[in-house]
C-alpha positions in Angstrom: 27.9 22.5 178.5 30.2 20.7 176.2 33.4 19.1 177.2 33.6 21.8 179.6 32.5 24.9 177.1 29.3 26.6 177.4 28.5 27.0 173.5 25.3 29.1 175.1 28.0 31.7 175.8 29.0 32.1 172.0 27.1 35.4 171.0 23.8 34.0 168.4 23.7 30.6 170.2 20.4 29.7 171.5 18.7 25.9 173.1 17.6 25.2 169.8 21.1 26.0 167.5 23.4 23.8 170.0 20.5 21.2 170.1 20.2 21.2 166.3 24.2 21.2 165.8 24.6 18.2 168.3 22.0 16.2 166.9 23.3 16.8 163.5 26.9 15.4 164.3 26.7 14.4 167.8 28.8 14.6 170.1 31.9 12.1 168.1 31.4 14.3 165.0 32.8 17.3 166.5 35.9 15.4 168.1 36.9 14.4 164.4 37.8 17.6 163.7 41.3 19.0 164.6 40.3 23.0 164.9 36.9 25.1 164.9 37.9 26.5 161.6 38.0 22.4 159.9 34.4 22.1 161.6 33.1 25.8 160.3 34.2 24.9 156.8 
């Protein structure tokens, strides 16, 4: 769980991906984003 989403439930998420993606920005990285689509790109 993140900030009340499961990112496990996103269809090609496993342990590893969501540990590697928090690691990689943490968990203040992702709040600087406005959307999902700023953070994709």
């Amino acid at each position: 769980m993140f900030e009340g989403t499961d990112l496990l439930a996103i269809e090609g998420m496993s342990h590893a991906t969501v540990l590697a993606i928090m690691s990689e920005v943490g968990i203040e990285g992702i709040k600087k984003f406005p959307t999902s689509k700023h953070f994709c790109s």
